[in-house]
N, C-alpha and C positions, 0 to 999 in steps of 0.2 A: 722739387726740393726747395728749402727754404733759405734765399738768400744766396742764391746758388753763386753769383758771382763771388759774393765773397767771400764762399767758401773755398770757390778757387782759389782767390788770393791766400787761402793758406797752406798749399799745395807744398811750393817751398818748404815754411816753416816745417808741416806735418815729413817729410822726406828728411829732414834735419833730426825729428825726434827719434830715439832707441824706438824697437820695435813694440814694448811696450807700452810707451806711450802714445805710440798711433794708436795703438787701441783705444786707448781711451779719449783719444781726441776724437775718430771715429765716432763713439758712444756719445759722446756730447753733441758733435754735429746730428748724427741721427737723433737725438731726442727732442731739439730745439725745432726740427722739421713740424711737431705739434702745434706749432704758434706764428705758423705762417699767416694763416686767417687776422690773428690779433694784430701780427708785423704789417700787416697788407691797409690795416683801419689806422696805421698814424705815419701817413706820410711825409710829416714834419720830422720827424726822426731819419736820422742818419740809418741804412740799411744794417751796420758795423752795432747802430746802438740799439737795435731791434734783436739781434744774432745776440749779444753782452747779457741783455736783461733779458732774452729766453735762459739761457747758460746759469744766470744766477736764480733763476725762478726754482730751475732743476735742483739747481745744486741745494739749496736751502729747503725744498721738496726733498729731497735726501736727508738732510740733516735733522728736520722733523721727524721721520721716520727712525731716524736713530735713537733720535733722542726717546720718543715712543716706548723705542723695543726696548732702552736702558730701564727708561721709568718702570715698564713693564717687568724686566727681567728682578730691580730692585723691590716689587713689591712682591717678589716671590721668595725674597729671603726670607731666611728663618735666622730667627735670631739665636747666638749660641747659647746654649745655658749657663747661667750662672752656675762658678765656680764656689761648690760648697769645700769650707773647713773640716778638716778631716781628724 
């Protein structure tokens, strides 16, 4: 697992949050486990700032995707028809 100690160190914290937001804290720690290899090639980095920059890599990977499905869903409108004089 990636960063596993300091994933410990959020044991606390995650026990603190409602139930659903362990979820999703979960979901992030398991996603960031992808970028162990990359975390593992700069070990000038803080382990905390290795775990951050997988976490935003994700996130903004998400928000591209969204942003996507919008563009996608807005080039499926149809425009309404002009309102003819009666």
């Amino acid at each position: 697992m990636i960063l596993l100690p300091e994933q410990d160190a959020f044991t606390h914290f995650r026990r603190a949050l409602r139930h659903s937001d362990q979820v999703i804290l979960d979901d992030l720690l398991t996603a960031v486990q992808r970028y162990q290899s990359a975390a593992a090639c700069t070990p000038q980095a803080l382990p905390v700032e290795n775990l951050l920059l997988a976490l935003l890599i994700e996130e903004h990977k998400e928000v591209i995707r969204l942003r996507n499905q919008v563009s996608a869903l807005h080039s499926l409108q149809v425009s309404p028809p002009a309102l003819q004089n009666e």
